[in-house]
C-alpha positions as CSV (number, residue, x, y, z in Angstrom):
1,X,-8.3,22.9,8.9
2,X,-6.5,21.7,12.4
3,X,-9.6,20.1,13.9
4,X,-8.9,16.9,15.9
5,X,-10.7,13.8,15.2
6,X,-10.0,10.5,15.6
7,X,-6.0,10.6,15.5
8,X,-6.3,12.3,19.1
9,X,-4.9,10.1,22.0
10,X,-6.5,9.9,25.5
11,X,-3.5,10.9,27.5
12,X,-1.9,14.1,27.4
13,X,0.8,14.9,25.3
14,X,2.3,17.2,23.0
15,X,0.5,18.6,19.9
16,X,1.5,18.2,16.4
17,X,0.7,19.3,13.0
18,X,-0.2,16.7,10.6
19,X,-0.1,17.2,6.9
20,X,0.6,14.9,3.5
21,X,3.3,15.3,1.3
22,X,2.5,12.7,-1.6
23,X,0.3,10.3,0.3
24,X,2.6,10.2,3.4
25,X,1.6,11.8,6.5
26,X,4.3,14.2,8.6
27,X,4.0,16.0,11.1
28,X,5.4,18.7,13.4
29,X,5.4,20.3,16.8
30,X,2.7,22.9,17.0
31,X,4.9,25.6,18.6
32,X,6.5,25.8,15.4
33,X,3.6,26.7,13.3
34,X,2.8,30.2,13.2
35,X,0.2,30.0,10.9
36,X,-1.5,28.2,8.1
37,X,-2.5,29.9,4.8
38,X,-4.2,29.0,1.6
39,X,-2.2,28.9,-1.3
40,X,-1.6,32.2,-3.0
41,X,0.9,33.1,-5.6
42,X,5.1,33.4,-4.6
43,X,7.2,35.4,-6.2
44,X,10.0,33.6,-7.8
45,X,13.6,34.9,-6.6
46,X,16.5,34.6,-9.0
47,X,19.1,32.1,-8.9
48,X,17.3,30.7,-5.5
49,X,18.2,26.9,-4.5
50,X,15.8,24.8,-6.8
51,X,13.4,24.0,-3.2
52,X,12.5,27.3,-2.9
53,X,9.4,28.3,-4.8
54,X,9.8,32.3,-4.5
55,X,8.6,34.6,-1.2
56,X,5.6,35.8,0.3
57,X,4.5,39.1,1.9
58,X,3.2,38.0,4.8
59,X,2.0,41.1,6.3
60,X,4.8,43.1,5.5
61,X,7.5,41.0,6.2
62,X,9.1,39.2,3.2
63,X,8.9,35.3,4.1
64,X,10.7,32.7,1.9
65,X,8.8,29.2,0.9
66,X,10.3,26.0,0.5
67,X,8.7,23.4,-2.4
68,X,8.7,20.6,0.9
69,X,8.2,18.1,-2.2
70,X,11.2,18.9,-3.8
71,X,13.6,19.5,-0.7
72,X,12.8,15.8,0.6
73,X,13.3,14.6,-3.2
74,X,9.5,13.5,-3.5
75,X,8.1,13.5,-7.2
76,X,6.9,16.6,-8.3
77,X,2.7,17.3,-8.3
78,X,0.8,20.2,-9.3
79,X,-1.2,21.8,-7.2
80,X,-4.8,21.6,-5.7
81,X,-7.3,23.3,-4.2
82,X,-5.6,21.5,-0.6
83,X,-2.3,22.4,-1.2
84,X,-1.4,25.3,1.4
85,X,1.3,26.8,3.0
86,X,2.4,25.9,7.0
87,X,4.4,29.1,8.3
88,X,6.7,27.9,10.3
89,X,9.0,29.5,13.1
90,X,12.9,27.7,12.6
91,X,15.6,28.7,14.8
92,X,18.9,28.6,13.2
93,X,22.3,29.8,15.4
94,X,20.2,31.3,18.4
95,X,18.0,33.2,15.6
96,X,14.8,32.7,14.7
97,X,13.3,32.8,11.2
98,X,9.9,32.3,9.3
99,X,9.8,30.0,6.6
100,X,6.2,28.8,4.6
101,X,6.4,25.4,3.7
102,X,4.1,24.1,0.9
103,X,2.3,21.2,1.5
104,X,-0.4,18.9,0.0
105,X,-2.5,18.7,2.3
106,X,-3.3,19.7,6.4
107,X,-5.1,16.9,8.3
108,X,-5.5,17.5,11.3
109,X,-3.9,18.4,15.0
110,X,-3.3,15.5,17.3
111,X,-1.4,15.0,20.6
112,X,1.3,12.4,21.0
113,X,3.1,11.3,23.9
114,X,7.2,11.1,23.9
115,X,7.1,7.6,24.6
116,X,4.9,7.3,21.5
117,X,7.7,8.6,19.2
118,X,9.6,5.7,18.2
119,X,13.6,6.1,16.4
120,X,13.6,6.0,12.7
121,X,16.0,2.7,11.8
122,X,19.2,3.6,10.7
123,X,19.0,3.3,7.0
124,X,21.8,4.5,4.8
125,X,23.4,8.3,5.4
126,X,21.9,9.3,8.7
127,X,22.7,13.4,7.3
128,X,19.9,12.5,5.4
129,X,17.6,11.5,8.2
130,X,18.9,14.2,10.8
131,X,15.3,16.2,10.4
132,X,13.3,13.0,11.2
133,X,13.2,13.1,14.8
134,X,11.1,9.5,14.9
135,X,8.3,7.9,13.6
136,X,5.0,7.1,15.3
137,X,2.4,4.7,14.1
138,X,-1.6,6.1,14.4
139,X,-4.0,4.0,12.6
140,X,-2.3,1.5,10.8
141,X,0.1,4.8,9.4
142,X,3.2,5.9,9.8
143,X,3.6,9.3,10.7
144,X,7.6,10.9,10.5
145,X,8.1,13.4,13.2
146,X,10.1,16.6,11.9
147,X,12.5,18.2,13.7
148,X,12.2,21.9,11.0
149,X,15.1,23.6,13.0
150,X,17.4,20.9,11.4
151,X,15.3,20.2,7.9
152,X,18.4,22.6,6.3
153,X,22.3,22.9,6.5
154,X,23.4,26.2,7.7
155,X,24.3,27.0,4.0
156,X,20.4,26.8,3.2
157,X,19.9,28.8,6.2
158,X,22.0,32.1,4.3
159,X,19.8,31.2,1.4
160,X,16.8,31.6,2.7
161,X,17.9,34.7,4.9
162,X,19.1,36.2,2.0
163,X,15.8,35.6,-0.1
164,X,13.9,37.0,3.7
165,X,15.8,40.5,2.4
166,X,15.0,40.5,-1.0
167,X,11.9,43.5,-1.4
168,X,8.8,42.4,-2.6
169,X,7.2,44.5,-5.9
């Protein structure tokens, strides 16, 4: 699923996760991911923030999963036999957390140099934007560079810890 192909640059860089998200392609660092998984059932967890599908148990440990679709305000889709879940490793006040975000589609692993990443333009209300950390342009596409320690406000953070303690049945 993370093969490189064509994407990958001749000079060395870092390594970052591509995946779609309703035809657009984002991407993020590789030492965030911790794993990616096919897509299985969540369990749903009451009165949860309307981005957050349910939890996992991955392994034991209870792991909460974002809807990414809804929590950038994409339209909604059903899923497909590509949709999976990215397991990613956020660190929120000096602690670190795991979080599965569901995604359309994984394309591929490529390597980008910093001087590749260009700023997003300033468009509107930059709170909006803080999780973009820039854009870089592949292929004739546009690929948005996510910073996922800053993708929530620190009230979504006690949200999502508190669904990490809810037990799994």
């Amino acid at each position: 699923m993370t093969q490189s192909t064509g994407y990958q640059q001749q000079v060395a860089g870092d390594s970052y996760l591509t995946f779609m998200m309703n035809r657009e392609y984002f991407a993020v660092h590789v030492n965030k991911v911790t794993e990616l998984m096919e897509m299985l059932p969540v369990t749903g967890v009451p009165r949860a923030p309307e981005y957050m599908r349910g939890v996992i148990n991955l392994r034991g440990a209870v792991v909460p999963v974002i809807d990414t679709r809804v929590k950038f305000s994409l339209p909604g889709a059903a899923d497909t036999i590509d949709t999976c879940i990215i397991v990613l490793q956020v660190e929120v006040d000096q602690e670190m957390l795991k979080i599965g975000a569901i995604v359309d589609s994984v394309a591929e692993v490529i390597e980008v140099t910093p001087e590749a990443i260009q700023s997003l333009p300033t468009m509107g209300n930059k709170e909006r934007t803080r999780f973009i950390q820039g854009v870089i342009k592949l292929d004739n596409k546009f690929i948005m560079i996510l910073d996922v320690d800053k993708v929530f406000s620190n009230e979504e953070y006690i949200d999502l810890k508190q669904a990490q303690g809810e037990t799994i049945q």
